[in-house]
Legacy VTK file of the C-alpha trace (Angstrom):
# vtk DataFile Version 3.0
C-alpha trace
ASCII
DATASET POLYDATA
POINTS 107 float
40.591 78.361 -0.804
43.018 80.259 1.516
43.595 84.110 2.473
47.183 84.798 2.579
49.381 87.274 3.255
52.774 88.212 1.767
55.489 88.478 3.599
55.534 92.153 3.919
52.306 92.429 4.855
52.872 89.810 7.545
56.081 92.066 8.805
53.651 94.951 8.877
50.608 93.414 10.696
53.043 91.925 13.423
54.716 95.429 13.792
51.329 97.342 14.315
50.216 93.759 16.385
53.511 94.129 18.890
52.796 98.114 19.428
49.205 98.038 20.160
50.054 95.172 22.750
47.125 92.947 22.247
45.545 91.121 19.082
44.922 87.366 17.846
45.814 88.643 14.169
43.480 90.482 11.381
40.073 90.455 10.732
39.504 90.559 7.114
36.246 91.081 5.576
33.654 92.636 2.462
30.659 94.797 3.594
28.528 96.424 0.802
29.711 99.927 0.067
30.329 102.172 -2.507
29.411 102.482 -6.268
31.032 99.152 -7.658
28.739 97.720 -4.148
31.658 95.888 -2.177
34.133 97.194 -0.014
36.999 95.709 1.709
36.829 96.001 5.766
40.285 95.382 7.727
40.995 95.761 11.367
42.751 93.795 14.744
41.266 91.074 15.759
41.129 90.864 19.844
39.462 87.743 20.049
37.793 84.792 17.481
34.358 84.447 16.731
33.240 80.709 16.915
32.636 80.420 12.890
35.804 82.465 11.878
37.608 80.569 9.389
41.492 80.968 10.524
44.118 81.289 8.089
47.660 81.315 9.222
50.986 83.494 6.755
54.442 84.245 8.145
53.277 83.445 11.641
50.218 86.578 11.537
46.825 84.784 12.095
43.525 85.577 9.076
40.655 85.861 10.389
37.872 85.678 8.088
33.899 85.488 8.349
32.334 82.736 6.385
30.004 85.295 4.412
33.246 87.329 3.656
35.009 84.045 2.603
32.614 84.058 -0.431
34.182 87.130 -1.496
38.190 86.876 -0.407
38.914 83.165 -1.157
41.781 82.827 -2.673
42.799 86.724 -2.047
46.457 87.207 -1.038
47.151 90.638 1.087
50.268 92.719 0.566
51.834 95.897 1.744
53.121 98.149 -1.140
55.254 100.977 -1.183
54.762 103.367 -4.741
56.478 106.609 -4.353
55.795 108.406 -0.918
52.265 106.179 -0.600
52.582 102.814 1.349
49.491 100.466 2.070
47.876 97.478 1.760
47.048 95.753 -1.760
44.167 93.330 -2.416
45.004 90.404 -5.144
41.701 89.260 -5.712
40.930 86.683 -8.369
37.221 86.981 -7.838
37.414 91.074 -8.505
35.112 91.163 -11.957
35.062 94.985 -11.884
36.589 98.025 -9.516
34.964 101.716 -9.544
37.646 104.271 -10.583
38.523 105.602 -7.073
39.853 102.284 -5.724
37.169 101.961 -2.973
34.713 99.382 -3.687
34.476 96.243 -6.412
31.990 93.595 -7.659
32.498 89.746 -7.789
LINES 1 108
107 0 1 2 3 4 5 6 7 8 9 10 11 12 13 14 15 16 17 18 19 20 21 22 23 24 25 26 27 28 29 30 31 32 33 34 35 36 37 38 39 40 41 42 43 44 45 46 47 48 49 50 51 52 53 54 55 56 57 58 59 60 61 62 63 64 65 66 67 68 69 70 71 72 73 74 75 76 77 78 79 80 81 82 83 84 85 86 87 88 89 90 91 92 93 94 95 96 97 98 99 100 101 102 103 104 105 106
């Protein structure tokens, strides 16, 4: 299964992409955190590991680890705007549970 991105997400990635002047795309990935035990870890991606699993949305490269994959496949990344708050939404199908903050989940 894929990682995607919507296409506002994709606009936003490739904005913050073109001002920091470098990049290959966006590193998506889970690391155990919080009180529901996963957590969501996104950042630029300068270069690609040799066992990153590429996924490709609106022209804005995925990269994903294939221990994270586990978690994410299937998960589609927007950008949301909801009042005067903006940021980026997981759609996870594999999301069984979410701790009441908003920080951390379990599969």
């Amino acid at each position: 299964m894929t990682v995607t991105l919507t296409e506002s997400a994709a606009k936003r990635i490739s904005s913050f992409i073109e001002k920091r002047g470098k990049g290959v795309g966006l590193r998506l990935a889970v690391k155990t955190s919080g009180c529901s035990g996963l957590a969501y870890a996104i950042e630029f991606a300068d270069e690609t590991a040799e066992d990153d699993l590429l996924f490709e949305s609106y022209g804005v490269s995925v990269l994903v680890d294939p221990k994270s994959h586990v978690f994410l496949a299937g998960t589609e990344l927007d950008f949301v705007r909801e009042g005067l708050n903006e940021g980026f939404k997981f759609n996870n199908p594999n999301v069984k549970d979410a701790c009441g903050c908003g920080e951390s989940f379990k599969v």
